[in-house]
Every structure is written in structure tokens, then in C-alpha cells.
N, C-alpha and C positions, 0 to 999 in steps of 0.2 A: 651798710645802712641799718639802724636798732629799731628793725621792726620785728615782732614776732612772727611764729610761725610762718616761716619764708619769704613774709612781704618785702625783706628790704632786694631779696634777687629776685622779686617781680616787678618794682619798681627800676633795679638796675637794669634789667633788659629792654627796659623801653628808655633808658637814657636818662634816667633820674641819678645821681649819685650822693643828694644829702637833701635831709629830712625840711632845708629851709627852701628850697625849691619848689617844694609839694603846698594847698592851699586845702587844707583841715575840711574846708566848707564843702569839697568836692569828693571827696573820700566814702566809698560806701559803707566799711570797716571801721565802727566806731571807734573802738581798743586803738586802732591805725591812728584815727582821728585825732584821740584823745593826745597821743603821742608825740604826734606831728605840734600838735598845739600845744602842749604844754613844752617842746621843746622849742618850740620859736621864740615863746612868750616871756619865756624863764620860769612864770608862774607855776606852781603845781596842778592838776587836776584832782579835785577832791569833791564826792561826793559824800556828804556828811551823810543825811538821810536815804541815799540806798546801801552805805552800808549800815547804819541802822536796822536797816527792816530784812537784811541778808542774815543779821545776827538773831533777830528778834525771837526766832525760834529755837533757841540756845536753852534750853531750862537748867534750871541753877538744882544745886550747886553746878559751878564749871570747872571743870577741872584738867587745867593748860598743862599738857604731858611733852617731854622730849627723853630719848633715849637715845644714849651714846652706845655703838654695838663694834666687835670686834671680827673683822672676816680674815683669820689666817688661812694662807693657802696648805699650811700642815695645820690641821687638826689640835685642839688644846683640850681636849676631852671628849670620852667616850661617848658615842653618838652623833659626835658631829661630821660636818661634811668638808671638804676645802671651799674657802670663800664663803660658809654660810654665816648670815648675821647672826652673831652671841650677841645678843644686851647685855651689859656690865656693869650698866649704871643710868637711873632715870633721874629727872626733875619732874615736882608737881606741888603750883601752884591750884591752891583748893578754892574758889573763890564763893560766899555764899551770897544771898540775895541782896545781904546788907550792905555788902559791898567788903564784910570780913575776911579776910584772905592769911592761911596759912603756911605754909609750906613744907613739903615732904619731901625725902631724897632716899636714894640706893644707893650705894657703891659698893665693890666686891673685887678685892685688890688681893686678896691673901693664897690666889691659884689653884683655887675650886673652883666647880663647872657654877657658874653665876644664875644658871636658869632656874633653879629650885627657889632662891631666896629674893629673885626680882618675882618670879611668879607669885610668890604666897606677897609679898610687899605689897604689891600692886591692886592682889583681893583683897586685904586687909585696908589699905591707903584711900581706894575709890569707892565714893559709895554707890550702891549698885542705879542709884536713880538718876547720876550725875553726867553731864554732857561733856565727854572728853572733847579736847582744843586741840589739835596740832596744828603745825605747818607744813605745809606738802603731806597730808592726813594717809595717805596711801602706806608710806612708809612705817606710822606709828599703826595703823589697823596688821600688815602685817607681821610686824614682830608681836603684836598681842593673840593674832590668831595661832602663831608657830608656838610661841609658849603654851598653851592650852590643849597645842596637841603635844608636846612634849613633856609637860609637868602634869600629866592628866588629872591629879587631885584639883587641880582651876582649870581645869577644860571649861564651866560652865559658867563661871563669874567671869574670866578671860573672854571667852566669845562675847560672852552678851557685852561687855565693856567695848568690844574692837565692832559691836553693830552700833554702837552709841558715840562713838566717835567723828567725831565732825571738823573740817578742814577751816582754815585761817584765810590761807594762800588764794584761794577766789575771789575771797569779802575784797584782799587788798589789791589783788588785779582787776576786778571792775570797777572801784571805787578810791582808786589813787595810784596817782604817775607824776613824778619828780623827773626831769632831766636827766638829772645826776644816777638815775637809775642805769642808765645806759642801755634801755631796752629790756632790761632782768627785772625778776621777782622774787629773789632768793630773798631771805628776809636778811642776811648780811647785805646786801645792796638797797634794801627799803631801806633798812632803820636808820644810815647817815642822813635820809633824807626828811626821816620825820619825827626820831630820836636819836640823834646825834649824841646824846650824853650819856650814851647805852654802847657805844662802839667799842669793839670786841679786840682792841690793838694794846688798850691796857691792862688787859690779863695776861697772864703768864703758858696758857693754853687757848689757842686763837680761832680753830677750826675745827673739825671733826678727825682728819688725820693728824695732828697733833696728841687728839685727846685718845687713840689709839695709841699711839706713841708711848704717853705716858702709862697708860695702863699697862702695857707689858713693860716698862718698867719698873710699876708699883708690881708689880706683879714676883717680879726675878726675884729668887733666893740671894742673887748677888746683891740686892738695893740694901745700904743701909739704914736703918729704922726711920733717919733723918729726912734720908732724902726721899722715902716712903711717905713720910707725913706731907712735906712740902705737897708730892705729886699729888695727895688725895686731897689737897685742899686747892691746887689749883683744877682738879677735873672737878670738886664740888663748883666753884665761881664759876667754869664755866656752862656747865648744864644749868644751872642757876639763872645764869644769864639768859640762856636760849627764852627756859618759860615764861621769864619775867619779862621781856621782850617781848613778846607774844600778847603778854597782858597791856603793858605800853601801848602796842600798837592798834589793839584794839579799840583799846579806849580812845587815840589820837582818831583812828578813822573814823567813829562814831563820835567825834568834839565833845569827850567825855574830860572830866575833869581826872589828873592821876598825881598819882604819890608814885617820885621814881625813886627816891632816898633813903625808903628803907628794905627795900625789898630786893634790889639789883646787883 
């Protein structure tokens, strides 16, 4: 059963085994509630105005961060650990009041340590007064706090960025559920539901390990220059995607009006 946080085996043990069974009205668990009803109903659950006022405190510029990172279990440069996350490559849509938006990017394919040159990017790219955006925000605070202790010339622009940082992934679990989510809130199982024309099957790098994939092979002295370009142009589309995706969906959740066509 696609309940979260273990509701659907506390409902199994009392003999429940699908979500049309259950009657929304009697649920003390709203999140449960919403669930259960939006998947009887077909309809989605969509609060426009609390995600609204969840955002509201967002100060502009805003600026939607994703980074793709690499955890080898041997080591690709001095200092590092097995399985620690290297960043190798970010997206960032910059977005300003006016609703101006430009966009910035990293990549680092040529098989030097990447953290030196996403670090000073990153201080240079965001401005210090801007509200970083992630998705599952935990993970983007800390690759910004490990860079700042690593690249200590942005120890103090990095920290203060990674306190400034602010999460996606809440606005859209209390304020919208699709069926078709299947119980998840990964933003690859939101966005068929509420940007379907953003779906991540017709790029040529689809997921995160993919986009590791490709990096150690932009990476190899064996790749040739060809297939070097190809790969940086398909790891640019798809961090590209993540951010712009992020900006999509906010604006969908808050029934803002969006431009997907030039930016995705």
C-alpha cells in the first residue's frame, strides 16, 4: 500500500490491503488523507495558496542549484575519501524579481580534482543575498558545506550560501499528490504528474548514475574528442533539466504562469 512513512504496513496489519478501501474522511493523517483521496478520486490534490505562502519567504534573486557528484569507491584525487561525493558538475537557474532568469553551469571532464573550479564558480555565480532552491535541499547544503571546508579560499561565501539554502521537496509534499506519484516525492515521479513535457526519457542521460557514467567517461584519456563533446553536451541537458524542472514546478504549484520552451 503507497503510504508514506510506514502507514501502508499499519494499515496492512489490521487487514486493509488497498488504498480504495480506506474512507479519507476518517484518517487522522492528513498527507494519509490527501493520498487516499486523491487516489480514489483520480483527481490530484493541489493546494495553490499554501504553497504559495510556503514559498513566500524565498527572497529574490533565487537561485535553483543541482549538482551532479561522483563517489568512486578508489579515490580520483588527492584528498579524497572512497565513496565521498566529488561535485563535477552543477546547474543554476538565476531567477530575478522580474521574473528575468538566466542561466549558469559547471562542468569538469578534463580529470582534474573538480573541487577548486566548482568552488570559486559557485562564489562567483551566486550572489551573496540570493535564496538557494534545491530539491531534497539537504544534499545540495552539503556538498556546499564540504567544498568550503576543502577549497578554504570559499570557506566563507560557501557556508554562508549552504545557510541560505532552501528546500523544494516540502512546498511539493504538502501541497500536491497525483496518483500516479505512486506514494513518492522524488521530483522524477512529480514532474510526469504536473510537467509531463519535462520528462527526463528523452535525453540521452536519464538519472544520476548515468550522469556518473558518463563523466568517467568524458573523463578517460581513451574517449575520443567526439565522443567527449557528445558526453558534455549530454551531462550539460541533463543538469539543466533538474534546475529548470524545479523552476516548472514551482511555479505549477503556486498556478503561476511558465515559459517551458526556452529554458528546458
Amino acid at each position: 500500500m503507497l503510504l508514506p512513512d510506514g502507514g501502508g504496513r499499519k494499515w496492512a496489519r489490521k487487514g486493509v490491503c488497498h488504498l480504495l478501501e480506506l474512507d479519507p474522511a476518517t484518517m487522522t493523517k492528513p498527507r494519509e488523507a490527501r493520498i487516499v483521496a486523491a487516489t480514489q478520486s483520480g483527481k490530484p490534490y493541489h493546494d495553490t495558496q499554501g504553497a504559495r505562502r510556503a514559498m513566500a519567504s524565498w527572497r529574490w534573486p533565487r537561485a535553483w542549484l543541482d549538482f551532479e557528484t561522483i563517489a568512486a569507491s578508489v579515490p580520483l584525487w588527492a584528498g579524497t575519501k572512497p565513496y565521498q561525493q566529488v561535485p563535477f558538475q552543477f546547474s543554476l537557474h538565476l531567477e530575478q524579481t522580474d521574473g528575468t532568469m538566466t542561466h549558469h553551469q559547471y562542468l569538469c571532464v578534463d580529470g582534474s580534482d573538480p573541487r577548486p573550479g566548482c568552488a570559486e564558480a559557485l562564489a562567483r555565480t551566486i550572489p551573496p543575498n540570493a535564496t538557494i532552491i534545491a530539491y531534497n535541499a539537504g544534499f545540495e547544503r552539503a556538498i556546499l558545506r564540504a567544498l568550503a571546508r576543502q577549497v578554504p579560499e570559499f570557506e566563507a561565501p560557501l557556508m554562508a550560501r549552504a545557510e541560505r539554502t532552501v528546500d523544494l521537496l516540502p512546498v511539493t509534499r504538502n501541497h500536491w499528490y497525483h496518483r500516479e506519484q505512486r506514494g513518492s516525492w522524488s521530483i522524477k515521479a512529480v514532474l510526469p504528474t504536473i510537467a509531463p513535457e519535462l520528462a527526463y526519457t528523452q535525453l540521452a542521460v536519464q538519472d544520476g548514475a548515468m550522469a556518473q557514467d558518463s563523466f568517467l567517461e568524458a573523463s578517460s584519456p581513451d574517449t575520443s574528442p567526439e565522443r567527449r563533446h557528445a558526453l558534455e553536451e549530454a551531462l550539460r541537458a541533463y543538469c539543466t533539466r533538474d534546475t529548470w524542472a524545479m523552476v516548472i514546478l514551482a511555479r505549477r504549484l503556486a498556478g503561476s504562469p511558465d515559459e517551458t520552451a526556452s529554458n528546458g
